[in-house]
N, C-alpha and C positions, 0 to 999 in steps of 0.2 A: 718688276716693281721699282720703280723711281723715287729715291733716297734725295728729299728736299732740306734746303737748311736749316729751317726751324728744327726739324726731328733731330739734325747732329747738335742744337746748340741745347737741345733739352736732353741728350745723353751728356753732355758737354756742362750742365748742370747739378748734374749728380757729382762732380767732381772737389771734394771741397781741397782749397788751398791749405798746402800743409804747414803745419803746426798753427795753425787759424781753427775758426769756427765756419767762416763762410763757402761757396760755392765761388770758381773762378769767374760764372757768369755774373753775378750778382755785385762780383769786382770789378768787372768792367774791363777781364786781363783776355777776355777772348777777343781778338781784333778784327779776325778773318776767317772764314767758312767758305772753301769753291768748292763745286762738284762737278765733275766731267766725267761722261761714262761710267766709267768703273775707277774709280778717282777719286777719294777724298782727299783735299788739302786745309790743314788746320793753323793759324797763326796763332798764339797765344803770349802777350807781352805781359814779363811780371818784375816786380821792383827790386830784385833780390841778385846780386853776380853769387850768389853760393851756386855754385855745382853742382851741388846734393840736393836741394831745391828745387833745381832745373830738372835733374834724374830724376826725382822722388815725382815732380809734375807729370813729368814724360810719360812713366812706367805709369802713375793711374789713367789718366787719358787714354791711354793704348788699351788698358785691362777693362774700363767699362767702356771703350767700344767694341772691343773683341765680343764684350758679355753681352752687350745689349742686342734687343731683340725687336723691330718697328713691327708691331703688328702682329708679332709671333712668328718674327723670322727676323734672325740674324744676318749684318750687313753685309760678310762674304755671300750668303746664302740669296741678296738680294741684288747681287753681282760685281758688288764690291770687291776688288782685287788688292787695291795698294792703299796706304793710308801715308800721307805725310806728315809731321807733326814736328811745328814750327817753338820754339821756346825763344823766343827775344828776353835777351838779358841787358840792363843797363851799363853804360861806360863808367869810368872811374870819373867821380864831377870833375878832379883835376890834370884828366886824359884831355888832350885835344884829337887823340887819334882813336880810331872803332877799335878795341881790344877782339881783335879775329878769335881767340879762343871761345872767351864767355858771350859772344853774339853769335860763334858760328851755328849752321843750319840744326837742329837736332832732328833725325827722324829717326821714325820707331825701326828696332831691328826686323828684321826679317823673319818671318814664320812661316807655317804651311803656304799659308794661303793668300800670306800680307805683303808682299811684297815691296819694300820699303826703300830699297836702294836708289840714290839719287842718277839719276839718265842723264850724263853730260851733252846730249842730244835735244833733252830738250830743257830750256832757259827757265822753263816752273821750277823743274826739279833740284836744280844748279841751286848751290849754297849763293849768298849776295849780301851784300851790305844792309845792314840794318839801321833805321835811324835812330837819330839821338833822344836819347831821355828827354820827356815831358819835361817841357821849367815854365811853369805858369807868371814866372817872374824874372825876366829876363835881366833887370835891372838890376836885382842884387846881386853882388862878386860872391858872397859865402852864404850860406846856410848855416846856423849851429841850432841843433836840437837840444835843447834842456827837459828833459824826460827822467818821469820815477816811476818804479812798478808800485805805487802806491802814495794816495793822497796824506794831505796833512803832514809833511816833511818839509816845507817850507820853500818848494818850487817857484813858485811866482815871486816872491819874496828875491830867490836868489837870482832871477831871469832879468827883474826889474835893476837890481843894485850892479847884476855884473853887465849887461845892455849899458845901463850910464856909464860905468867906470870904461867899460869900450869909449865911449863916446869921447869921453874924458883925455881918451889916450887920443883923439885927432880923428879916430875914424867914423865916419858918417852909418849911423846906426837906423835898423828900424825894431819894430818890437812886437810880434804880431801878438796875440792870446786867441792860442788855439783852443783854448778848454771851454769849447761851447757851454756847459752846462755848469760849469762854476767859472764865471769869466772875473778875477780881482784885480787884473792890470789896470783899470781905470781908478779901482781905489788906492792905489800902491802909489800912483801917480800925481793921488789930490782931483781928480777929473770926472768920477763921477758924476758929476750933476752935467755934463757938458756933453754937446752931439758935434759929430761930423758934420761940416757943411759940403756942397757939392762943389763940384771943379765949374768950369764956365763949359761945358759940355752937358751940365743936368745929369749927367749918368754914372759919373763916380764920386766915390766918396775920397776925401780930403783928412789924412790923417793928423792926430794933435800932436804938434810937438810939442813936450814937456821934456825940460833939462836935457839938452840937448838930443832927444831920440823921439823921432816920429813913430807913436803908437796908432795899434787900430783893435778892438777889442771889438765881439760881441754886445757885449757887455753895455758898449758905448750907444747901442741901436735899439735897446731894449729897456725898461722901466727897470727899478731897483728893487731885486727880489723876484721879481717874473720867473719863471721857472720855464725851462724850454723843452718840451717833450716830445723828443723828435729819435726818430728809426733811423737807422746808418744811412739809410740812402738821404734822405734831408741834410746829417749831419755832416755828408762827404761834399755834398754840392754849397752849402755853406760855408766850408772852409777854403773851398776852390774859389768862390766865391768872395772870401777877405784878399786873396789871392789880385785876379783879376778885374774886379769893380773898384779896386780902392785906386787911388792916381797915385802909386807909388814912386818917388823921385829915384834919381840913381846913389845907388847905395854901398859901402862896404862888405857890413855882415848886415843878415836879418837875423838875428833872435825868436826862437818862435819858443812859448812858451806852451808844451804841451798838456793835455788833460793826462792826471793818473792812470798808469794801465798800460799795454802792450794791444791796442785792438784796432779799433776800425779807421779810427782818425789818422796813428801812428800808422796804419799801411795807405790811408789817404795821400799823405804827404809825404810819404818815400816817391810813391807812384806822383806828384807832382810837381820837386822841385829835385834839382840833386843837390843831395845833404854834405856840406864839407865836413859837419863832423858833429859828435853827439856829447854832453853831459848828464851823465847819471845821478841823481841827488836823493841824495838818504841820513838816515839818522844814525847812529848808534846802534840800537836797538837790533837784535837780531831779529825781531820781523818785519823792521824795513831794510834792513840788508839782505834778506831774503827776498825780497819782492826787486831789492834793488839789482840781486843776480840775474832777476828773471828780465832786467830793463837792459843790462849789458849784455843778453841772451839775444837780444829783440836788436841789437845793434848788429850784432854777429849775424845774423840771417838778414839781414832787408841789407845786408852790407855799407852799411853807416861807421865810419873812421872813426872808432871809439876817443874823444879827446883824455879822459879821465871822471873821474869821480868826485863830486863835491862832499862831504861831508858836514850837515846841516845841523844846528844844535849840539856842535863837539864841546861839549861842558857846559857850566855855567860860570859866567864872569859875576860876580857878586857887586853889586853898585855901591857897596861902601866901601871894601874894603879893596875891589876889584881884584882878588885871589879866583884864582880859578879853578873850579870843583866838576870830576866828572860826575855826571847824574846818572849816564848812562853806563853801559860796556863801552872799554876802549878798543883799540885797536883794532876795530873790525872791519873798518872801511880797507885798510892798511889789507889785512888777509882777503878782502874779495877783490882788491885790484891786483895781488900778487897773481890770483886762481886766476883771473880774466887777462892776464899780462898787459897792465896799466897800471895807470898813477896817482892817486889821490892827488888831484889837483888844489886842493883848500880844503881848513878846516873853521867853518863859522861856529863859536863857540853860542850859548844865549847868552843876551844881551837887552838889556832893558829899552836902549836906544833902536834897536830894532826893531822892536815891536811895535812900539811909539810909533815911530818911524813910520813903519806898513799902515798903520791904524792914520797919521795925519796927510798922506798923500806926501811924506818928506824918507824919499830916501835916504838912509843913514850914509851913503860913499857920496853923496851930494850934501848933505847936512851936515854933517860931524868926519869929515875927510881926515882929520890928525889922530879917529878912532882905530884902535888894533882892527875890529870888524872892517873898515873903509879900506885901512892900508891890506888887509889879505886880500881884499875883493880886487882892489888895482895890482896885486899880485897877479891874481888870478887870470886877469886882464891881459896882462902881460904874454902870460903862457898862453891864451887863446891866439893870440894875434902870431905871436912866432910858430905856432903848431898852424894856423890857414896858412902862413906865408910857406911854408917847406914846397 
């Protein structure tokens, strides 16, 4: 019986990505399928340098191909002898050299019948260099992820005001809004009513620069209110797609401002760019500091250089009397950066001028610069720039 590649990439389907909901096929992390003889070789690339990852991959891959059965026969039984099983893992974005540990060859150990052991004879088997991580954008020096496990914390909000105050410090910024399905960058920005024009090429888009940082939103492509009802595979080619069709110039940092949640986009764009580092952004509140563990959880596994913690709505400033009142629980950003061994980078307390602010397309750290709010955020600013430069 002759063992074709479709039948290994649909056992190769049952395999879902751990701590995820999906299949590795359906992510796009299977890269390669050979068969020769009695010979399967398996390549599988995933975003992640965790170790435990790679093992936890390895060991199901191995276990439903042992298990599975083409036609009511299993693939030793169909004279399958050896199995290979490749786990490509990404470099560190601030490596210039292949880290030989987290890319070395992985293959399945040895069992009865599987004989797994690499043949220095012949050049298949032989461990080799792997290439470099995906960067759908070659132009930008840094990546920072701005990521919550949960909406309505004031994300976009703080993506937009700390992208300017970057700018502000001399470095050439870009701003992407990845939250296909609530896209606010364009209103944050006053730009709303406004489209991308095209390059002298007709085939990409041309981003707006406002206050000094060239944005590119969804948002910006779409009618105001549209609603975009789109399945992960849409939603991944869409974002690869602000990626690569936009005529992005050369850049410092990109900002990208994420959708709420730990899911498909967020493994989108591990698997796309490499990430110099991430910020976590949450409230008070112990239900978004809960969702926000579950966001520095998500940093810890895709292996994203966690920068620190913003903390969003830290009190309230009172516009008359401007005394500062907490609303919510304190110090809790403070005990989940202790737990995750980080830093509370900022605390934005509310502020009336903020909201304003988001609401007239007039960032507060561009509008009102001599505010407590502006001066933390060019704080914050600060510590971005010297934590990419290490």
């Amino acid at each position: 019986m002759q063992i074709t590649q479709q039948q290994i990439k649909e056992i190769l389907s049952l395999v879902i990505y751990p701590q995820f909901t999906q299949d590795i096929v359906s992510y796009g992390f299977v890269k390669d399928i050979s068969i020769s003889d009695d010979e399967v070789q398996i390549s599988v690339q995933i975003p992640s340098r965790d170790e435990s990852v790679a093992k936890a991959l390895h060991d199901n891959i191995e276990r439903k191909l042992q298990e599975a059965q083409i036609n009511g026969v299993r693939l030793e039984e169909a004279g399958i002898k050896s199995i290979h099983i490749e786990i490509i893992t990404p470099i560190s974005p601030k490596s210039t050299q292949i880290d030989a540990q987290a890319n070395a060859k992985t293959t399945a150990p040895n069992t009865k019948n599987f004989d797994a052991s690499p043949n220095p004879q012949n050049p298949q088997n032989a461990p080799h260099q792997n290439p470099l991580q995906k960067n759908l954008l070659p132009q930008a020096k840094h990546f920072l992820m701005i990521s919550s496990g949960k909406g309505g914390v004031g994300k976009s909000t703080v993506a937009t005001n700390l992208a300017i105050a970057l700018a502000m410090q001399g470095k050439k910024v870009g701003l992407l809004d990845v939250d296909i399905y609530g896209p606010n960058i364009p209103r944050m920005f006053g730009v709303q009513e406004k489209k991308p024009a095209l390059d002298e090429s007709g085939k990409r888009l041309i981003p707006i620069n406002v206050y000094g940082v060239d944005i590119m939103s969804i948002g910006l492509l779409f009618g105001q209110g549209e609603s975009l009802i789109w399945r992960g595979p849409i939603l991944m080619r869409a974002i690869s797609q602000l990626f690569s069709d936009v005529a992005w110039e050369e850049m410092d940092i990109m900002v990208l401002d994420m959708p709420p949640g730990t899911g498909d986009a967020q493994l989108s764009i591990a698997q796309s760019v490499p990430l110099s580092a991430g910020i976590a952004i949450s409230t008070p509140q112990l239900v978004s500091l809960d969702d926000g563990a579950r966001c520095l959880d998500m940093f810890a596994k895709l292996s994203i250089p966690t920068l620190g913690i913003i903390e969003n709505m830290s009190g309230f400033i009172c516009p008359c009397c401007g005394e500062k009142s907490d609303i919510f629980s304190s110090k809790g950003a403070d005990e989940l950066a202790k737990k995750y061994d980080t830093k509370v980078l900022a605390k934005i307390p509310i502020d009336s001028i903020v909201g304003k602010g988001g609401d007239e397309g007039k960032p507060v750290v561009y509008f009102a610069p001599d505010s407590s709010v502006a001066k933390t955020y060019m704080q914050a600013s600060i510590e971005v720039i010297d934590f990419l430069n290490k």
